[in-house]
C-alpha positions as CSV (number, residue, x, y, z in Angstrom):
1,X,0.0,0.0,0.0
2,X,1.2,3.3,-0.8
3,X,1.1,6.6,0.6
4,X,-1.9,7.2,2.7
5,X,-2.8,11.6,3.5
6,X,-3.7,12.7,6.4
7,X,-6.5,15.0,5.6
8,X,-6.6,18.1,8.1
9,X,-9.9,20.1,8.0
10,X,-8.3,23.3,9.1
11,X,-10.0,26.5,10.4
12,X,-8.6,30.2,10.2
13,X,-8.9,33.4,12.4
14,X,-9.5,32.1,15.8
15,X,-9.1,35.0,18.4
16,X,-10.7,37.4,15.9
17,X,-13.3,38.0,18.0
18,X,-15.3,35.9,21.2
19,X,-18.3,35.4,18.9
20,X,-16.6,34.1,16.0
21,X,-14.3,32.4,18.5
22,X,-17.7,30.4,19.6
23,X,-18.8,29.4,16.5
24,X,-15.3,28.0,15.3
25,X,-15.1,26.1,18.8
26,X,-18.5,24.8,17.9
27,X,-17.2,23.2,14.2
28,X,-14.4,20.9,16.4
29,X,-16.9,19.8,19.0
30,X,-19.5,19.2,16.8
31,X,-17.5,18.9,13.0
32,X,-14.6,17.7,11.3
33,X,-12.4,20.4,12.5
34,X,-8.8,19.0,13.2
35,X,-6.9,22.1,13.4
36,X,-7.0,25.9,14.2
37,X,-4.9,28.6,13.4
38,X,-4.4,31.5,15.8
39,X,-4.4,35.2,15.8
40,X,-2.4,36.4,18.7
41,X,-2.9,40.0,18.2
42,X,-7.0,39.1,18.3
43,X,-8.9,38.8,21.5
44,X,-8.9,36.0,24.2
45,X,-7.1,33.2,21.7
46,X,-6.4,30.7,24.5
47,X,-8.3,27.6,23.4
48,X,-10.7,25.8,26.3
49,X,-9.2,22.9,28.1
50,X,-9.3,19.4,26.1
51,X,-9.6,21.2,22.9
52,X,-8.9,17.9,20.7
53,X,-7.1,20.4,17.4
54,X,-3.5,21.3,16.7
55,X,-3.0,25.0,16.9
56,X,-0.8,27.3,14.2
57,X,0.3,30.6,14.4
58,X,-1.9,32.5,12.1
59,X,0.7,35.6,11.5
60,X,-1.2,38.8,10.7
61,X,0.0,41.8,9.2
62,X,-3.1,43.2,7.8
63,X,-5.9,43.4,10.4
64,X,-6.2,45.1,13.9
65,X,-3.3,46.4,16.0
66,X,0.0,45.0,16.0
67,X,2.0,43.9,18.9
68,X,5.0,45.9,18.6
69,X,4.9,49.7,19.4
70,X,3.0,51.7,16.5
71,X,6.0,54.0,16.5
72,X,8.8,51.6,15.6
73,X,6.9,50.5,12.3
74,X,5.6,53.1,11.2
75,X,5.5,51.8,7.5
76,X,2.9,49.0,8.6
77,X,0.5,50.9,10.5
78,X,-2.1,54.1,9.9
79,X,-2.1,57.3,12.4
80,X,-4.8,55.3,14.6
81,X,-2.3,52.4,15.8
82,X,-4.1,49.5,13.0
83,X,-2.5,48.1,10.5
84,X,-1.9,50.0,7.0
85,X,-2.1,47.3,4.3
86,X,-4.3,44.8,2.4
87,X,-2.0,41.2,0.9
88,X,-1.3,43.8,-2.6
89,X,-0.6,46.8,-0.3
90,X,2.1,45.1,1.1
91,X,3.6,43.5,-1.9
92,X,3.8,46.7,-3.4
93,X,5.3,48.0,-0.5
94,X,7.9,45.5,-1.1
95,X,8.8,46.1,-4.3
96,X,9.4,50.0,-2.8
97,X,12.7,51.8,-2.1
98,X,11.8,51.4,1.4
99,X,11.7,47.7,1.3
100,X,15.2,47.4,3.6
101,X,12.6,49.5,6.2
102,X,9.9,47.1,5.5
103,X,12.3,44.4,6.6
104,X,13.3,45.6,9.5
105,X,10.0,46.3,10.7
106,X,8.2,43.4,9.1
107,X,10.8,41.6,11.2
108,X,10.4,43.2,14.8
109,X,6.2,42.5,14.2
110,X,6.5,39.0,13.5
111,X,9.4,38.1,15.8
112,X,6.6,39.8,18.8
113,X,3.6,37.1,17.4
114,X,5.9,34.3,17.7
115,X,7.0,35.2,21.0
116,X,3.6,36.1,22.0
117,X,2.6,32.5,20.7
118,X,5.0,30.7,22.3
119,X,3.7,32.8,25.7
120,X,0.3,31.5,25.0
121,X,1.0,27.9,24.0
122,X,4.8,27.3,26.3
123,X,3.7,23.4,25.9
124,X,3.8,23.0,21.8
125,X,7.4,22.1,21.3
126,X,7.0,22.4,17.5
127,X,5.2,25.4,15.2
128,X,2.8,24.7,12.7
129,X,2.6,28.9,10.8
130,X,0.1,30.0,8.4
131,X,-0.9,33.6,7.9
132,X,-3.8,36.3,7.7
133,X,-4.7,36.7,3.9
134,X,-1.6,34.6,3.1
135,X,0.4,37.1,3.4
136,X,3.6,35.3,4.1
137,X,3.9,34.2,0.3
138,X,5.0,37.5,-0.6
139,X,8.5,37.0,-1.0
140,X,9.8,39.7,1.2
141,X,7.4,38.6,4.2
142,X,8.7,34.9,3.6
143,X,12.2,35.8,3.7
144,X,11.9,37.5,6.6
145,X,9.9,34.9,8.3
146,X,12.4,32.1,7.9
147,X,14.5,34.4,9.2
148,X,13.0,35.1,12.6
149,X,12.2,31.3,12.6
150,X,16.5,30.8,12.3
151,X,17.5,33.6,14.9
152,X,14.6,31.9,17.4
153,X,15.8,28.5,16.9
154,X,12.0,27.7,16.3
155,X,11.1,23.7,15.7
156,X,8.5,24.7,12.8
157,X,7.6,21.4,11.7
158,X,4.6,22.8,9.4
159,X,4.0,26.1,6.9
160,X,1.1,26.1,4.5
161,X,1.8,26.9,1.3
162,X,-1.4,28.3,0.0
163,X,-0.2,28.0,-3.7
164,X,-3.4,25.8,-4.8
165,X,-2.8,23.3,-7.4
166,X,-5.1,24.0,-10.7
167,X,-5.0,20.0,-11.3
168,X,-8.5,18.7,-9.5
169,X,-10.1,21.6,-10.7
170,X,-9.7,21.3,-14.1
171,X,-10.8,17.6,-13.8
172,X,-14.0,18.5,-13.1
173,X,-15.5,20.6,-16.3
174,X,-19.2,21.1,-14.8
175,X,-17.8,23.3,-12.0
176,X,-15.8,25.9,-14.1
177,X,-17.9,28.4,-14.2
178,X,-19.1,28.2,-10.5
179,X,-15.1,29.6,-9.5
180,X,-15.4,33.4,-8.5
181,X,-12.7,35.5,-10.9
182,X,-11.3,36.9,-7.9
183,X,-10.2,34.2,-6.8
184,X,-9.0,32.6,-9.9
185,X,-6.8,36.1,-9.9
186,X,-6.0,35.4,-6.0
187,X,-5.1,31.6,-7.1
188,X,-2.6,32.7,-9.9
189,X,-1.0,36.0,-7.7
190,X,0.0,33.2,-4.8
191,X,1.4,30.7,-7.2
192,X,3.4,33.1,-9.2
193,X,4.7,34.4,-5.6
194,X,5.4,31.3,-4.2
195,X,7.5,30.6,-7.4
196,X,10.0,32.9,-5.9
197,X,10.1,31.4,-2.8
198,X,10.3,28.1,-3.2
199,X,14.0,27.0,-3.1
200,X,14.3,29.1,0.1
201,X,11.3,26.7,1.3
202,X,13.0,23.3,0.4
203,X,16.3,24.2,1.7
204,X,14.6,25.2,5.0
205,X,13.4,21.4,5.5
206,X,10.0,22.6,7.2
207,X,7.4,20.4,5.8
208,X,4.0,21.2,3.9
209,X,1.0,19.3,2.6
210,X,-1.3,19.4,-0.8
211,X,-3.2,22.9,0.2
212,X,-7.3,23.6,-0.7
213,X,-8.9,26.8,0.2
214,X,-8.6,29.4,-3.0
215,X,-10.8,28.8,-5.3
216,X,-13.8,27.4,-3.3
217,X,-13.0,30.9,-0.8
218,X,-15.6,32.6,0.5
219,X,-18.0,29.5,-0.5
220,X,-16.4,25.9,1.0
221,X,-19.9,24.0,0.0
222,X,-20.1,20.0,0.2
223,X,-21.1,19.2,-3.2
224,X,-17.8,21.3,-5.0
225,X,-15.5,19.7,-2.2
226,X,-17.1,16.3,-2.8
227,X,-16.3,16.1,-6.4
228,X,-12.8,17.7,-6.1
229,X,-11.8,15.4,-3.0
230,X,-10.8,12.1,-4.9
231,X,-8.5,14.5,-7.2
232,X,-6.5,15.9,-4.4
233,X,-6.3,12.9,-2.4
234,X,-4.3,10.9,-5.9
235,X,-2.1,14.3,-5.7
236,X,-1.5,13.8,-2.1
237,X,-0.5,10.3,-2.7
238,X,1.8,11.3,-5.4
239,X,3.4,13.5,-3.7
240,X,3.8,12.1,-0.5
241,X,2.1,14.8,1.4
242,X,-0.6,15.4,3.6
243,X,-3.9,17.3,2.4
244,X,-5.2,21.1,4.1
245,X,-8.6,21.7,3.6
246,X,-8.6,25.9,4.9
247,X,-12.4,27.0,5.9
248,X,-13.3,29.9,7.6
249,X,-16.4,29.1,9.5
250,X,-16.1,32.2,12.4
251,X,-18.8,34.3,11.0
252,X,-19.2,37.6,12.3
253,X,-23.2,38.6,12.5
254,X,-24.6,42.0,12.2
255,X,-24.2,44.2,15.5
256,X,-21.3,42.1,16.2
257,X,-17.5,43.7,16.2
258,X,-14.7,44.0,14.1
259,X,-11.0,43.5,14.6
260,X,-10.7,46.4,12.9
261,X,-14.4,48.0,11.4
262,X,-12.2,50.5,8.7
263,X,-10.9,47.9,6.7
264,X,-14.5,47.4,5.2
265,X,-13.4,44.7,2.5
266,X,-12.7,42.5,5.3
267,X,-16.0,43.6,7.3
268,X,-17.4,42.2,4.2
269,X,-16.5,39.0,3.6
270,X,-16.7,38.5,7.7
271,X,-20.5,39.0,6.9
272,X,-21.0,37.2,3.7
273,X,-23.0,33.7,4.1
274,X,-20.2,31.8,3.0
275,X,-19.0,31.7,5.8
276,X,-21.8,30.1,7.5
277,X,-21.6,27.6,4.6
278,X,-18.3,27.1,5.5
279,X,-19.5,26.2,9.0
280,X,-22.0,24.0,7.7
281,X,-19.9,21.9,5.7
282,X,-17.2,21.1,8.3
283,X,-20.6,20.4,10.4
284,X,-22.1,18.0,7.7
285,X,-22.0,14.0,8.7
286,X,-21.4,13.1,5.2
287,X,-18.5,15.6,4.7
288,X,-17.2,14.3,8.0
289,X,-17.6,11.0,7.0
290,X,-16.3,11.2,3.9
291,X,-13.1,12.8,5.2
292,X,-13.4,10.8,8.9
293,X,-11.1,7.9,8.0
294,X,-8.4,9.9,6.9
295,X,-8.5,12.8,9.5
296,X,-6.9,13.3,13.0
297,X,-5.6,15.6,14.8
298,X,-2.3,16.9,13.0
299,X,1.0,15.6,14.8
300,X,3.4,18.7,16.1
């Protein structure tokens, strides 16, 4: 028998907010839900005791205030103490004269989330990292992250790569025009990035698996992920990875809070029914079943 995935059902932006922290709690004790990622700079992230799901970093450089003083990076924030930047903010930023400035202070912010982390969680001997709006794909950020993962001697023994294979997609003709163009845009921007990036990645030794979660964004339904599944387990096989189903199932209601209620775009998509479908589908017994026999809680 060959290689057998592990398939981890993984849900993003825990600590965003206590409601949406509910709702994603809900999705592992009442779902599929194997693993979390965690946004340090959020509110209340500690997970409640006998919480059964492997936690990640989610590093986040676009949403709510950061954890280092608003004064020493000046270039990531706005007057009012949040952060400046969208994912294509920041990668133009990058590509600016004052990208040795970036560094340095892209540096100092995520060196404070890992230590912050590591203050929350002292007991997870290894790192599993993803980030807010994937923004550790653009080359500069990932640079710089490998770098604070060196100088902190950090035992990372996981990153997503969110650059989506286009493979399983195309294998399935009656869904093509059900993909939103933005994200077909989004899917092509990260695997161009990553493209830059990826020689630094295998020479780090820090291990990834087969990634979902870009062109089903915003709308993670059971019938798309049904048909696309089978695909993306044979690529998993072949390449002797795991497989990362990414849902975002901590909707934020009307009247509810924001992390940060000026970056609107965000607002939106907090608000949009998808991701109550996303809920629903880590929730669903067939879903659950379907993925049961290869799922478990992601070894760190």
């Amino acid at each position: 028998m060959g290689f057998q995935p592990r398939i981890d059902i993984h849900a993003d932006d825990y600590g965003m907010t206590d409601q949406s922290n509910a709702r994603i709690q809900a999705c592992w004790e009442h779902g599929c839900v194997n693993g979390i990622s965690v946004m340090v700079n959020g509110t209340a992230p500690l997970l409640p005791n006998g919480a059964n799901v492997a936690v990640a970093l989610h590093l986040n450089l676009v949403e709510g205030k950061p954890l280092s003083p608003a004064e020493k990076i000046p270039l990531l924030v706005r007057d009012d103490g949040y952060f400046r930047h969208s994912f294509f903010g920041l990668l133009v930023l990058s590509l600016s004269p004052e990208r040795k400035e970036m560094e340095r202070q892209l540096y100092m912010e995520i060196d404070a989330q890992f230590a912050a982390f590591q203050c929350l969680y002292p007991n997870e001997r290894e790192v599993l990292v993803d980030s807010h709006q994937h923004t550790h794909i653009i080359p500069l950020v990932f640079s710089t992250l490998l770098r604070v993962i060196c100088d902190r001697g950090l035992r990372v023994s996981y990153l997503r790569i969110p650059a989506e294979p286009i493979s399983p997609f195309l294998k399935e003709p009656s869904l093509y025009l059900t993909y939103r163009p933005v994200n077909v845009v989004k899917n092509i921007v990260l695997n161009v990035l990553w493209c830059f990036s990826r020689k630094k990645f295998i020479e780090s030794g820090i291990s990834t698996a087969v990634f979902c979660g870009i062109l089903f964004s915003g709308d993670m339904d059971e019938r798309r992920l049904t048909m696309v599944l089978p695909h993306f387990r044979r690529l998993a096989e072949k390449r002797g990875q795991n497989l990362e189903f990414l849902f975002h199932p901590g909707a934020i209601f009307p009247g509810e809070p924001f992390l940060d209620p000026d970056k609107t775009g965000f607002c939106d998509f907090y608000r949009s029914p998808g991701r109550q479908t996303d809920a629903e589908t880590v929730r669903s017994e067939r879903w659950c079943e379907l993925v049961g026999e290869s799922a478990g809680v992601p070894t760190v």
